[in-house]
DSSP file (Angstrom, degrees, kcal/mol; ACC not computed):
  #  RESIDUE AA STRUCTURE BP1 BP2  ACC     N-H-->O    O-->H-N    N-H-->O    O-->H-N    TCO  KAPPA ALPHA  PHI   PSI    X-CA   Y-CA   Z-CA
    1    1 A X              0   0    0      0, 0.0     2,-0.5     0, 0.0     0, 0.0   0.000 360.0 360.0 360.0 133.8   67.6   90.8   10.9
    2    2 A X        -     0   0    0      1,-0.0     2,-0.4    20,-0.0     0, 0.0  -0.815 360.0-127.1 -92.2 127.1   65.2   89.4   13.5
    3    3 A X        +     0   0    0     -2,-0.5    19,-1.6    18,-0.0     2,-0.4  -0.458  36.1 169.7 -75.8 117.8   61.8   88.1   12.3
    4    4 A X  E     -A   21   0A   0     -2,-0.4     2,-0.4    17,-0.2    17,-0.2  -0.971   9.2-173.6-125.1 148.6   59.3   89.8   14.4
    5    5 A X  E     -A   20   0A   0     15,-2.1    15,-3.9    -2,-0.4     2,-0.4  -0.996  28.1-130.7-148.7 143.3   55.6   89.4   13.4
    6    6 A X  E     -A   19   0A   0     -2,-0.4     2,-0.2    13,-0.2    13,-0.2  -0.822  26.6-140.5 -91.1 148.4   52.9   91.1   15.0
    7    7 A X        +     0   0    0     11,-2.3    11,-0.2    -2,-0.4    -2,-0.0  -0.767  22.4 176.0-108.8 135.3   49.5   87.8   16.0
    8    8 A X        +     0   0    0     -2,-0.2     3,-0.2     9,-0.1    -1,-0.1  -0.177  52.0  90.8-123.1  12.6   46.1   89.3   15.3
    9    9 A X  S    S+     0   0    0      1,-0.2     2,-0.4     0, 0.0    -2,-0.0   0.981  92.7  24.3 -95.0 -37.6   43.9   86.2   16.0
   10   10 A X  S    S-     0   0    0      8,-0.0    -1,-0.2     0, 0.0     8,-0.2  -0.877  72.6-135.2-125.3 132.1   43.2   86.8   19.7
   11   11 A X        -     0   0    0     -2,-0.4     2,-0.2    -3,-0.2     6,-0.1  -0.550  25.5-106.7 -85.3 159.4   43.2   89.9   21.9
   12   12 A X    >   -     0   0    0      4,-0.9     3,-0.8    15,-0.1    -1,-0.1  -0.384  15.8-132.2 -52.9 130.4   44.8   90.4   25.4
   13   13 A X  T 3  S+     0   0    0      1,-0.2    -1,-0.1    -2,-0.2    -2,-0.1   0.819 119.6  43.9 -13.7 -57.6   42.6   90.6   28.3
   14   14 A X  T 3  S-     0   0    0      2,-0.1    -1,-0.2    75,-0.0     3,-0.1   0.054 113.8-119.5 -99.5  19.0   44.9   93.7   29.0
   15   15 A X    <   +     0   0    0     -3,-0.8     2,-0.4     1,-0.2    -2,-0.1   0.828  67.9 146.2  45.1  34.9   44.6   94.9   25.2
   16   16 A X        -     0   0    0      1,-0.1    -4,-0.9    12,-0.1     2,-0.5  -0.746  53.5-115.6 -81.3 148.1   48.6   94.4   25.3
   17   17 A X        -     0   0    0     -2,-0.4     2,-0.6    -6,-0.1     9,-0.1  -0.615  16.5-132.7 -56.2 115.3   49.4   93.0   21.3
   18   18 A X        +     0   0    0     -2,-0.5   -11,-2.3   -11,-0.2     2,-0.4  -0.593  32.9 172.0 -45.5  96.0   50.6   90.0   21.0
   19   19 A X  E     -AB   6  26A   0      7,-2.8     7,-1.7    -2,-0.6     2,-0.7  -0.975  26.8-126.1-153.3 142.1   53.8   89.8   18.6
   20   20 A X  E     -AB   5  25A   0    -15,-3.9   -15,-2.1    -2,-0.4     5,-0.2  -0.879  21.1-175.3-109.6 126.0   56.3   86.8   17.8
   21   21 A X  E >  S-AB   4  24A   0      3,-4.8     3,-3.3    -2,-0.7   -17,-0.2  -0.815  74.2 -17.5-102.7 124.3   60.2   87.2   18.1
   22   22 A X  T 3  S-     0   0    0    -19,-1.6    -1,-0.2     1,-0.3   -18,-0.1   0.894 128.7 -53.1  29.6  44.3   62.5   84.3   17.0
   23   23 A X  T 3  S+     0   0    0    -20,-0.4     2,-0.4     1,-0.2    -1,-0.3   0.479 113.4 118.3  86.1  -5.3   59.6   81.9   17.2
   24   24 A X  E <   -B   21   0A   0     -3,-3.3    -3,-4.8     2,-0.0     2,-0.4  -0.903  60.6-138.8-112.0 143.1   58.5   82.9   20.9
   25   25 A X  E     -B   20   0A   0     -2,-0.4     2,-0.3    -5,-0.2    -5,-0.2  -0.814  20.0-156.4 -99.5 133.9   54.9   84.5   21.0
   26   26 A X  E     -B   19   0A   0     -7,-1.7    -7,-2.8    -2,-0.4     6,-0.2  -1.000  17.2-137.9-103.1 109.9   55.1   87.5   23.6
   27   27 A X  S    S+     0   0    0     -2,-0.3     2,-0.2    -9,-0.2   -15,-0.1   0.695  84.6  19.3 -54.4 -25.1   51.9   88.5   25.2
   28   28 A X  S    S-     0   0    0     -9,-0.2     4,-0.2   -10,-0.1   -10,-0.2  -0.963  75.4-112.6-154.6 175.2   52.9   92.2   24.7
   29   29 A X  S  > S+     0   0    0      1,-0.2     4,-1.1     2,-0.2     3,-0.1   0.539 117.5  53.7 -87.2 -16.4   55.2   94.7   22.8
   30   30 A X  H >> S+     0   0    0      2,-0.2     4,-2.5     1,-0.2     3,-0.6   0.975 102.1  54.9 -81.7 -53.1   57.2   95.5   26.2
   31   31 A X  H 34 S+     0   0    0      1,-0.3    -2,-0.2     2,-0.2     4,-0.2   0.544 111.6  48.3 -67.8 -15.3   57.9   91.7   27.0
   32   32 A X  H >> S+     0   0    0     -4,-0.2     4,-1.4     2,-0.2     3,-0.7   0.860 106.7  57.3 -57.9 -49.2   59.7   91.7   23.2
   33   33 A X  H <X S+     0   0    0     -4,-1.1     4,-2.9    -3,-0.6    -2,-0.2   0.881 106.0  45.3 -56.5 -48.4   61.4   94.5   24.0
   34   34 A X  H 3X S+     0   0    0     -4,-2.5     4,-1.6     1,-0.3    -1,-0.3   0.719 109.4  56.4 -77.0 -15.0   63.0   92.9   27.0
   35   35 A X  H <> S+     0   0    0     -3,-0.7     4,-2.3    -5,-0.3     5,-0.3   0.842 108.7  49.4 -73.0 -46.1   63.9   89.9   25.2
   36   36 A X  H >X S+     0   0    0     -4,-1.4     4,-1.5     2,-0.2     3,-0.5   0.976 104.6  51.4 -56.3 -59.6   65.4   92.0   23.2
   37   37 A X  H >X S+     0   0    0     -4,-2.9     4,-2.3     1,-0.2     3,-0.5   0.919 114.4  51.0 -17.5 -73.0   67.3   93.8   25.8
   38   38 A X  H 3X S+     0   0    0     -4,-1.6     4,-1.7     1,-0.3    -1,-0.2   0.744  97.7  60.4 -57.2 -34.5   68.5   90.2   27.1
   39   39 A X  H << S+     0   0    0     -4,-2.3     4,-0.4    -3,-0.5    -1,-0.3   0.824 114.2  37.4 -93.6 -23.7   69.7   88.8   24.0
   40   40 A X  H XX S+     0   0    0     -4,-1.5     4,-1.9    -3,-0.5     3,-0.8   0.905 113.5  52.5 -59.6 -55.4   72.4   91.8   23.8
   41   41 A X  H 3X>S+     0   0    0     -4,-2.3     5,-1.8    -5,-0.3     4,-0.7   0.912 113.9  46.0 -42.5 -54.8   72.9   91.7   27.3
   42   42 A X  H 3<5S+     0   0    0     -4,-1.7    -1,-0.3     3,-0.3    -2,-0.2   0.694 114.7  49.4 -87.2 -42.7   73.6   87.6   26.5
   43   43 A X  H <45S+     0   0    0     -3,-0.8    -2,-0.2    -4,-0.4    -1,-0.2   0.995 104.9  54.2 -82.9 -58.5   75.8   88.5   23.5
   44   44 A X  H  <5S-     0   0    0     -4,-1.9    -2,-0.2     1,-0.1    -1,-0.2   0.682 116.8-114.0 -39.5 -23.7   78.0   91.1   25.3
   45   45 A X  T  <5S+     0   0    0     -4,-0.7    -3,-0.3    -5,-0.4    -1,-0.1   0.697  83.1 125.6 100.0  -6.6   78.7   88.4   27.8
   46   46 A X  S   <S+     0   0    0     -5,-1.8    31,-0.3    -6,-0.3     2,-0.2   0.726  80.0   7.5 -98.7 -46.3   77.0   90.2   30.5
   47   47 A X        -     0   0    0     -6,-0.6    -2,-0.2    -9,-0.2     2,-0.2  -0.957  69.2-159.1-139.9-173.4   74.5   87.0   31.4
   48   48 A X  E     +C   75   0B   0     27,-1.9    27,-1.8    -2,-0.2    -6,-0.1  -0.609  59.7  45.1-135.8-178.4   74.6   83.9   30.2
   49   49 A X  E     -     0   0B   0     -2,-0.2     2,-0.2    25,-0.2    -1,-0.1   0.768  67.2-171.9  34.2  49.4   71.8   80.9   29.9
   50   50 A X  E     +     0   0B   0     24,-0.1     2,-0.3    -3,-0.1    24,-0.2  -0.400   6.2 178.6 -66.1 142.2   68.9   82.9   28.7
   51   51 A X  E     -C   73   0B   0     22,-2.1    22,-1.1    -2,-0.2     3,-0.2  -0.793  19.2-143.9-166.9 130.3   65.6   81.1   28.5
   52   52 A X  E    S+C   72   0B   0     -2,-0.3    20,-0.2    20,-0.2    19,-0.1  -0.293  72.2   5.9 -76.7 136.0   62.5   82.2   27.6
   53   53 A X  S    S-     0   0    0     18,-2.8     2,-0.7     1,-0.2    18,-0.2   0.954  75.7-156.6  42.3  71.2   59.0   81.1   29.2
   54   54 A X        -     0   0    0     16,-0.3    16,-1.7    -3,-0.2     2,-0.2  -0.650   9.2-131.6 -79.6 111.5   60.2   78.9   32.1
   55   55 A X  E     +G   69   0C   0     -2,-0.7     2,-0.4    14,-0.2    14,-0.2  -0.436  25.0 179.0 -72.9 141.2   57.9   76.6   33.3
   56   56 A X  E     -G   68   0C   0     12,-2.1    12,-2.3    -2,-0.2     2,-0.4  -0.889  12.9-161.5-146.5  93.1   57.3   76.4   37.2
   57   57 A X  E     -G   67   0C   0     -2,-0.4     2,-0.4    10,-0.3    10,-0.3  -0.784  17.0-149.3 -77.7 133.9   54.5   73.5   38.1
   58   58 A X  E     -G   66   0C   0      8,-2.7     7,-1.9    -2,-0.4     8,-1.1  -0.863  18.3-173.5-111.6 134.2   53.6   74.5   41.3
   59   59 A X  E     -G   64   0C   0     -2,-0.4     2,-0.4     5,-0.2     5,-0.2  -0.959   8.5-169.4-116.8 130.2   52.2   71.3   44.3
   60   60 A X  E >  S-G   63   0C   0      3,-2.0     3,-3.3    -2,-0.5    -2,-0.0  -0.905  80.0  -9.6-102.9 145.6   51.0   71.7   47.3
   61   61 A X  T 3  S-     0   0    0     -2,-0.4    -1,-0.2     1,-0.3     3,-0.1   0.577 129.8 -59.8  49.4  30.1   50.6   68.6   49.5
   62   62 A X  T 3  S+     0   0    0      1,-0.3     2,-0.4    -3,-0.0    -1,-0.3   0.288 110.0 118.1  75.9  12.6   51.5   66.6   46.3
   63   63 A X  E <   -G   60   0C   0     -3,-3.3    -3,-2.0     1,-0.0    -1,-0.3  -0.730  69.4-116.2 -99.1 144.5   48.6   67.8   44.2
   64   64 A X  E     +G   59   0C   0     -2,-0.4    -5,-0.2    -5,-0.2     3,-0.1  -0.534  36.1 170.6 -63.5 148.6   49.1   69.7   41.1
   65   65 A X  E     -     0   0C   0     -7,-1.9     2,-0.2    -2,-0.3    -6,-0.2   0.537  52.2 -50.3-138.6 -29.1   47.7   72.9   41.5
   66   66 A X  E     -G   58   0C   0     -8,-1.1    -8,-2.7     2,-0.1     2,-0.7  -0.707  42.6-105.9 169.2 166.2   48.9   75.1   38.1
   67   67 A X  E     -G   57   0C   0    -10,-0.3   -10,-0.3    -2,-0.2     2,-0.1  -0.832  25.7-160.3-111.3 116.6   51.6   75.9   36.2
   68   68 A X  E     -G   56   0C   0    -12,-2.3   -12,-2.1    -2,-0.7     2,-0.4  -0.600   9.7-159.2 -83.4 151.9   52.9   79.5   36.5
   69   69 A X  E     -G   55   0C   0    -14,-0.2   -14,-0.2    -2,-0.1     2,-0.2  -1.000   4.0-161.5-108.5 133.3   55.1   80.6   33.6
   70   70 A X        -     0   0    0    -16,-1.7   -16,-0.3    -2,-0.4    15,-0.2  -0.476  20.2-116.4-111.1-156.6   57.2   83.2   34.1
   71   71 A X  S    S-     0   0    0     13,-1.8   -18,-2.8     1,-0.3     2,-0.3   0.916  81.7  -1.6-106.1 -65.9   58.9   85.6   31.2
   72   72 A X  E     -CD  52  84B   0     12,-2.1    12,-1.9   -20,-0.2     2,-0.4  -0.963  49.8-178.4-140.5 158.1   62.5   85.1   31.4
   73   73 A X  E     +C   51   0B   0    -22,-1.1   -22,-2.1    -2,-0.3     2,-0.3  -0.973  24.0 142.4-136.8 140.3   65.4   83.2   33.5
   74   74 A X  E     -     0   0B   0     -2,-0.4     8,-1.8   -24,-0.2     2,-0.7  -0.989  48.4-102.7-163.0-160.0   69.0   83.5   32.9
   75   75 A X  E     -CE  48  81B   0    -27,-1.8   -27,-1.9    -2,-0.3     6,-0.2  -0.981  34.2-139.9-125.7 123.6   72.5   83.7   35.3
   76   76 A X    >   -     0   0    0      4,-1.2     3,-0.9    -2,-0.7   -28,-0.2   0.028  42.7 -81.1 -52.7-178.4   74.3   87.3   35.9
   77   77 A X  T 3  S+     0   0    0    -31,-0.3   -30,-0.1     1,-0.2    -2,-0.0   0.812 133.5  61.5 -64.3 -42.2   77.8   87.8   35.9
   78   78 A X  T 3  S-     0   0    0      1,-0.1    -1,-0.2     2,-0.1     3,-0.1   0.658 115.3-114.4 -29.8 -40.4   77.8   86.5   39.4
   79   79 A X  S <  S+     0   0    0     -3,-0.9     2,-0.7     1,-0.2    -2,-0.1   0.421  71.4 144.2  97.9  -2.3   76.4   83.1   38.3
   80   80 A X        -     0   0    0      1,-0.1    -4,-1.2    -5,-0.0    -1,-0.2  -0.509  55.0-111.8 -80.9 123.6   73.3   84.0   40.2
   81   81 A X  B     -E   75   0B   0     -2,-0.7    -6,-0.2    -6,-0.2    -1,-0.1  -0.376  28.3-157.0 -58.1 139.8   70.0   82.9   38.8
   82   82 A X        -     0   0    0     -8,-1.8    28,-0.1    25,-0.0    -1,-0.1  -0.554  10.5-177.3 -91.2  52.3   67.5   85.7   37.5
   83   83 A X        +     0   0    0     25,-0.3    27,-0.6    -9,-0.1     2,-0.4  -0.061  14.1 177.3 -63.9 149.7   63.8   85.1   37.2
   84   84 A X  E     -Df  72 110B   0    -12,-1.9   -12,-2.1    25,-0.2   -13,-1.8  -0.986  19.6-164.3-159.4 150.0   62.0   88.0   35.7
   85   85 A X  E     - f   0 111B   0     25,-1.4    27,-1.5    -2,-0.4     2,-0.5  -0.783  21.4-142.4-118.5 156.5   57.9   88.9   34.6
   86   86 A X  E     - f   0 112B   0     -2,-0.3     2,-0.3    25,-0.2    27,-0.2  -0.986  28.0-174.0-103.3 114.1   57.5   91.7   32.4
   87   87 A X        +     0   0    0     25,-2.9     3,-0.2    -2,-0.5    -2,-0.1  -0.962  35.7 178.0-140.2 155.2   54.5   93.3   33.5
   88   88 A X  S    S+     0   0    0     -2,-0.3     2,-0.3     1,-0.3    -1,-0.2   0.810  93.9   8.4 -88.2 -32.4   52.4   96.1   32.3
   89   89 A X  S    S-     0   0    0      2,-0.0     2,-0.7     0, 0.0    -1,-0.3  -0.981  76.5-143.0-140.6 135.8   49.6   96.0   35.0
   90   90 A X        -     0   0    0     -2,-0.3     2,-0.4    -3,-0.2    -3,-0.0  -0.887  28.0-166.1 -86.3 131.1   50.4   93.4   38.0
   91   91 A X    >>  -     0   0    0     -2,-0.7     3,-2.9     0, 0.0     4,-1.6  -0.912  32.3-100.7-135.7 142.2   46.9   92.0   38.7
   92   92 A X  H 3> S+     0   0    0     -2,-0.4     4,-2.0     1,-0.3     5,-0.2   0.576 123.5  53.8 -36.1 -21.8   45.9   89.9   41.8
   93   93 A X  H 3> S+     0   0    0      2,-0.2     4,-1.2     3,-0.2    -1,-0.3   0.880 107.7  50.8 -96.5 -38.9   46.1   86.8   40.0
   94   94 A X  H <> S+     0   0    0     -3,-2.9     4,-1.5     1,-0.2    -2,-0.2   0.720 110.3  49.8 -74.9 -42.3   49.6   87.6   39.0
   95   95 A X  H  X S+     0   0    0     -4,-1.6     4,-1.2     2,-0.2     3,-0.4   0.948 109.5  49.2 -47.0 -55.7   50.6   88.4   42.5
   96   96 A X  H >X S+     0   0    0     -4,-2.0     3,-6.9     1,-0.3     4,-0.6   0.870 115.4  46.1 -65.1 -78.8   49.4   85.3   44.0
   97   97 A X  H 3X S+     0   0    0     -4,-1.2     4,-1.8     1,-0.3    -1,-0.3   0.525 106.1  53.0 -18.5 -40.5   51.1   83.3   41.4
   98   98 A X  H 3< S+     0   0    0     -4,-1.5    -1,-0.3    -3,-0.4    -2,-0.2   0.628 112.5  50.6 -71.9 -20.1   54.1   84.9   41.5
   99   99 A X  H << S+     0   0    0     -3,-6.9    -2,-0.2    -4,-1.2     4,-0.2   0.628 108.3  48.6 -90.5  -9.0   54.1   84.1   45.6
  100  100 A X  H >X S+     0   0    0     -4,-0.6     4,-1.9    -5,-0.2     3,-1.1   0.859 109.0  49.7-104.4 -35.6   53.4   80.8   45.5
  101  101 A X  T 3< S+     0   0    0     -4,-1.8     6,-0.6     1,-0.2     4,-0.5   0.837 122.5  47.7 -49.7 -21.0   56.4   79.9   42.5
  102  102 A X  T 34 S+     0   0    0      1,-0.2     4,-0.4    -5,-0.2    -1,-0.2   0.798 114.9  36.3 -79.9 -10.9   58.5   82.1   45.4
  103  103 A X  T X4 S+     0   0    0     -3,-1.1     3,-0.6    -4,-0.2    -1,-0.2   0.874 117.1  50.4-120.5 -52.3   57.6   80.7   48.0
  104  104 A X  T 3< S+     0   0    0     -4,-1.9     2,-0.5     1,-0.2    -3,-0.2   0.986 131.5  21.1 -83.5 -69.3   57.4   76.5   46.5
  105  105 A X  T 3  S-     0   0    0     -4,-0.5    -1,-0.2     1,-0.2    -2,-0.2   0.050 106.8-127.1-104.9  57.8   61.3   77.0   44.9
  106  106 A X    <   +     0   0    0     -3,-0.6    -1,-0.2    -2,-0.5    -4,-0.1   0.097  58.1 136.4  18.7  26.4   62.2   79.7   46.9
  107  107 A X        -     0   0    0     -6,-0.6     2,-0.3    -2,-0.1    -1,-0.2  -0.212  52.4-118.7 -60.1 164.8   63.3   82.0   44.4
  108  108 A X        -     0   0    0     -2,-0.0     2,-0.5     2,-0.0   -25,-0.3  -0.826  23.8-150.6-108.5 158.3   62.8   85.9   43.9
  109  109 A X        -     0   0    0     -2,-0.3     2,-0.6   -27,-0.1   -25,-0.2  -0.937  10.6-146.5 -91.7 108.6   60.8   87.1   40.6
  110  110 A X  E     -f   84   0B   0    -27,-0.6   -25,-1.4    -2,-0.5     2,-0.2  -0.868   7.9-135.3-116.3 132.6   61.8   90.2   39.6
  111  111 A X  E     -f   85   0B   0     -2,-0.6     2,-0.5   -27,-0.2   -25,-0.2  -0.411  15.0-161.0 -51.7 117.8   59.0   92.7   37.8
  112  112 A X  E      f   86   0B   0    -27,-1.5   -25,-2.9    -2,-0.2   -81,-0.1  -0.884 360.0 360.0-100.4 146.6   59.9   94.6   34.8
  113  113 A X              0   0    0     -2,-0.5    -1,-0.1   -27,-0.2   -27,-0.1   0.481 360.0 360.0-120.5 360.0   58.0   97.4   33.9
């Protein structure tokens, strides 16, 4: 059985719930789901090298400028790296962020909905 607990101390911005899976806090009940989704996908053999909340410090001209997280990374069958966001509403802030992590280590992001 997997310990899931739903977090009540702060709400989302986007009023998504907040709920902790195997020890990782998920800003909403879709972005559990897909963890969930992955970690079968992951048992079946289907990808490999899941990891959860991937850190991406982003620099421009050698300054820090912020650290994007994104949702999930893992390798397809291929061997190809996967980057993925879950998101329920894409918001401006989310865009830019997601173009400048694309753009510094030239990877693609891909939105789940």
């Amino acid at each position: 059985m997997i310990p899931i607990r739903l977090n009540q101390k702060k709400e989302n911005k986007l009023h998504a719930k907040s709920i902790t899976v195997d020890g990782f806090r998920f800003d909403s009940l879709a972005e559990a789901k897909r963890y969930g989704e992955l970690k079968l996908l992951e048992r079946n053999g289907d990808i490999s090298g899941l990891k959860v909340h991937p850190v991406f410090p982003v620099e421009i001209a050698g300054r820090p400028i912020c650290k994007v997280i994104l949702d999930f990374r893992y390798e397809d069958k291929n061997g190809d790296e996967v980057f993925e966001d879950v998101k329920g509403k894409d918001t401006a802030l989310s865009r830019l962020k997601r173009k400048m992590v694309e753009a510094v280590y030239n990877i693609d992001v891909e939105i789940v909905r």
